[in-house]
Every structure is written in C-alpha cells, then in structure tokens.
C-alpha positions as CSV (number, residue, x, y, z in Angstrom):
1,X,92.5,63.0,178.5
2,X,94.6,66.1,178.1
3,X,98.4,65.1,176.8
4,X,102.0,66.2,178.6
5,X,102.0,69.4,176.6
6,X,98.7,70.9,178.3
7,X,100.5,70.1,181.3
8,X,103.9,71.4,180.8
9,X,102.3,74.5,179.3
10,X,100.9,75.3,183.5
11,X,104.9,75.4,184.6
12,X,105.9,79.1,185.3
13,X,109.7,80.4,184.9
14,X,111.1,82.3,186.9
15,X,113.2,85.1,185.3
16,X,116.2,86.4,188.1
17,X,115.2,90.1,188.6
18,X,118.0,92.7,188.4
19,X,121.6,91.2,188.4
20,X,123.0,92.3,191.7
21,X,126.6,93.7,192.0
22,X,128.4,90.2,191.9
23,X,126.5,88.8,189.3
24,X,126.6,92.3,187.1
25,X,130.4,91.6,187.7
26,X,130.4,88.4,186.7
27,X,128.5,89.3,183.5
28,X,130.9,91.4,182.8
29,X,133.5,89.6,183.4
30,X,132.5,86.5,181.0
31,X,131.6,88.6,178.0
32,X,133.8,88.8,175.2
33,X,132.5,91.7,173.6
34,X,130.4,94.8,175.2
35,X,129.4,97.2,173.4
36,X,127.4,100.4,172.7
37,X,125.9,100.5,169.5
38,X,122.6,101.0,166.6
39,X,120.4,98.8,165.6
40,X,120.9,98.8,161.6
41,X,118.7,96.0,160.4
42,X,116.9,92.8,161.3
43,X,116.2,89.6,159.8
44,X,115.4,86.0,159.6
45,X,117.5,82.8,158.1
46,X,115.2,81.7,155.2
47,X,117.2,78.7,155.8
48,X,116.9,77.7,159.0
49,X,113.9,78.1,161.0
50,X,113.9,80.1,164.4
51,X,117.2,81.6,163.6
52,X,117.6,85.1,162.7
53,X,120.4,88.3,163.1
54,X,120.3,91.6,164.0
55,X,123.2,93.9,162.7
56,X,124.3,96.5,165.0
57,X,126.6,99.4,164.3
58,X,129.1,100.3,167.0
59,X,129.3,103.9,168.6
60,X,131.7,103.0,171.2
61,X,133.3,99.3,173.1
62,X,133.5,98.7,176.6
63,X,135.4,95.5,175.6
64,X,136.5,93.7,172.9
65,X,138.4,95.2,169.9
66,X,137.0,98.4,168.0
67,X,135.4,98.4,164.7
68,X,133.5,100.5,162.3
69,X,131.9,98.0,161.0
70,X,128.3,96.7,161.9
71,X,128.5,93.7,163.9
72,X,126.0,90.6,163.3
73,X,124.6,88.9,165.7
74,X,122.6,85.6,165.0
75,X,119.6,85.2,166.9
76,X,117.8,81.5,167.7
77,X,114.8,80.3,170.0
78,X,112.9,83.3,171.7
79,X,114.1,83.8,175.6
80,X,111.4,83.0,177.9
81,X,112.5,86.2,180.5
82,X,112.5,89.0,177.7
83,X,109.9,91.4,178.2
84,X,107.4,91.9,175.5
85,X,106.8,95.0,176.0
86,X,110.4,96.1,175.3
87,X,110.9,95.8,171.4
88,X,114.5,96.3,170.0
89,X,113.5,97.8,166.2
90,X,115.7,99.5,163.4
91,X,117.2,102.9,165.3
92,X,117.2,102.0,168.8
93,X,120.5,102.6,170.9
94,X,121.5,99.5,172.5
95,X,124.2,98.0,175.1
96,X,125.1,94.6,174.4
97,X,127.2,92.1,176.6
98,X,128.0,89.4,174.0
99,X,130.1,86.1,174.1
100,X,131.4,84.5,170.9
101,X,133.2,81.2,169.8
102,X,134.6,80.7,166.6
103,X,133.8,84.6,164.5
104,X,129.9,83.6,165.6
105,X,128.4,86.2,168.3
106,X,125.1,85.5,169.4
107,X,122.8,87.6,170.4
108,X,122.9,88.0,174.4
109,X,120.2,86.7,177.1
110,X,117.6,89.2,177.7
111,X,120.3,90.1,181.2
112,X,122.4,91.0,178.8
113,X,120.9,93.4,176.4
114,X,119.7,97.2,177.5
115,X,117.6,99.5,175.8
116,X,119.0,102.9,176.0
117,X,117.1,105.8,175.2
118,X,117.0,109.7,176.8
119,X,119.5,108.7,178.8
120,X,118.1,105.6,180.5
121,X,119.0,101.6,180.0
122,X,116.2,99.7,180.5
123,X,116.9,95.8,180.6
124,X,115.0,93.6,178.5
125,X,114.8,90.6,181.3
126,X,111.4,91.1,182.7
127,X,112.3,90.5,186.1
128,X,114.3,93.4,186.0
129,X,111.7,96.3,186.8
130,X,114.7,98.2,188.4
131,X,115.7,100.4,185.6
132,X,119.0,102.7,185.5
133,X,120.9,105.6,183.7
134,X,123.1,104.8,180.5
135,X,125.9,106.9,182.2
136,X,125.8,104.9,185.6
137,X,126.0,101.1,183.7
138,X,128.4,102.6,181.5
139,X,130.8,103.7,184.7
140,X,129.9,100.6,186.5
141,X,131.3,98.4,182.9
142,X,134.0,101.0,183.0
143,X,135.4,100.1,186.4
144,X,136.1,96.7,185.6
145,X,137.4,97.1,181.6
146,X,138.6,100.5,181.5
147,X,138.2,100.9,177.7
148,X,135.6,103.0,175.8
149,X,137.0,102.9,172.7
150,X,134.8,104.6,169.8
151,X,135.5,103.4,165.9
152,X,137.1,105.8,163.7
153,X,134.4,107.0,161.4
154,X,136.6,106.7,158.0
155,X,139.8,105.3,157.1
156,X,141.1,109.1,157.3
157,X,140.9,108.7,160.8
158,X,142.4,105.6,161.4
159,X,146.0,105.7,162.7
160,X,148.9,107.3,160.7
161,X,152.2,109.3,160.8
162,X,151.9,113.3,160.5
163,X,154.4,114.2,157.8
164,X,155.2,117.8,159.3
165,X,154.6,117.5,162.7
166,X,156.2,114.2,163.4
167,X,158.9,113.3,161.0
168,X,160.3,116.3,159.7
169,X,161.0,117.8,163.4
170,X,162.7,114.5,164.2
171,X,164.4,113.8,161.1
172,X,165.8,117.5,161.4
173,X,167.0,116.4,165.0
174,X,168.7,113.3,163.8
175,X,170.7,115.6,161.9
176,X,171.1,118.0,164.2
177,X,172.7,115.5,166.6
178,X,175.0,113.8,163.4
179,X,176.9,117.0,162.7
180,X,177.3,117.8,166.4
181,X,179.0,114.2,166.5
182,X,180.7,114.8,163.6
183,X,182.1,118.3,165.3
184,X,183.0,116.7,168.4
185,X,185.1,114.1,166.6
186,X,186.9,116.5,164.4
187,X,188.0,118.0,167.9
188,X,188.9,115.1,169.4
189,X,191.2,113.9,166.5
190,X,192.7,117.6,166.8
191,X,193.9,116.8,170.0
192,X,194.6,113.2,169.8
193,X,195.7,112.5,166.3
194,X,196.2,108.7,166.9
C-alpha cells in the first residue's frame, strides 16, 4: 500500500507564465530594492540546512538606495517554478526585484529574477517562455521608479565640494558684494550723516 507521499508526489504546479502588465506593475511596485547587478559568489549556511546566499555586486538601482557594496541575499527551499535549465553562476549579469524586512533580503521568486546576457533578460520562472530585451524591462522599471542610479566606484567619487571651482568663485563673490555694501553705506552716511 503506497503512502501519502507517492501520492502527493503525482500533484502538478502550475507556474503563472509571463507577468502581464498589471502584475509586472505590481511587482514592481512591492519591491523594496531592484537592481542590476554581478553575481560575485555563492554559498551554503553550514549551519542551517537548505539555506544559502548569493552575493551580488551592484552596477546600477532601479530602486532602493545605491551602494558599492556587494549585496547578500540569503537563499532557502528551492522554488518549484524556476527553470532548471536557467543556472545563475559566478559572472552572470542579473536583474533582481527583491523585498526585505529587518537588513535581511531574500533572494526573489523565480518572477523576480532575470538573467541578462547579450542584451536579453530571460526570466527564470519556467512558465515564462516569453523572453525580452534588458533595455525594454529596464524602461518599463524605469517608468514607474524613475531612478537608475549607478554606485560610485571609489570613495574619490563619492560626493564632495570642488575647492576652485565652487568655493573660491563664491567666496570671492561674497566679498565682492561686502565691499559694495560697505561703499554704498559710506555714501549714504555722506549724505545723511544722522
């Protein structure tokens, strides 16, 4: 007599296909974070079985606050609607919508997470066959967000004050505009001594 399991293991999902303008809308919407990054390295908790993270470095956000630094996402059960035949390794390009609580991001639903390479993002749900260009999902995030915002590089290009063409030129007008007062009351007090 064949247990529960032999039967539960008959019961087919159903993965939702490609998200259609409402729900890519929606997606977008609810994430906290989007962004367009590398694939740095991969691992497993030793600790704590069927969890895992994935660190990704940033090249540019579609929302959330910019960072050079490599973002970790943890990573639990597998999701029974991501394709196998799409693997995410060290190096690829991916575009990530990711929700957080409390400094922990997970690691998105296969809808969430696109493979981009030459120019193409590729979902990793696979019941989304539908395909489409990096440029036309990044426009259609773009539209609802507007921010692409790409991480400085180094801390030399992080914001800062220009000594000579920023505070010198207004310093000198500040001057400028103090002895001109200063001239304009010396006249004044010519005229009206009181």
């Amino acid at each position: 007599m064949p247990g529960a399991a032999v039967f539960s293991s008959s019961a087919q999902i159903t993965c939702p296909g490609q998200a259609s303008a409402v729900e890519f809308a929606a997606q977008v919407r609810n994430a906290q974070l989007i962004v367009v990054g590398k694939v740095q390295a991969q691992g497993s908790d030793p600790k704590v079985t069927d969890r895992g993270w994935i660190d990704v470095v940033p090249e540019a956000f579609l929302k959330g606050n910019p960072s050079g630094a490599a973002i970790r996402f943890t990573t639990g059960l597998p999701d029974p609607c991501s394709n196998p035949g799409i693997r995410i390794g060290d190096g690829d390009r991916v575009l990530l919508l990711a929700t957080g609580d409390g400094g922990t991001i997970a690691w998105p639903g296969s809808r969430n997470v696109f493979l981009l390479a030459d120019g193409a993002a590729v979902s990793k749900d696979k019941g989304d066959t539908a395909g489409d260009t990096e440029k036309s999902l990044v426009d259609r995030i773009r539209q609802q967000t507007n921010q692409y915002a790409v991480p400085a590089s180094s801390k030399n290009e992080g914001a800062g004050i220009d000594w000579m063409m920023t505070i010198v030129p207004v310093g000198a007008a500040i001057v400028g505009l103090m002895v001109v007062g200063l001239l304009l009351m010396r006249v004044w007090h010519r005229i009206d001594p009181s």
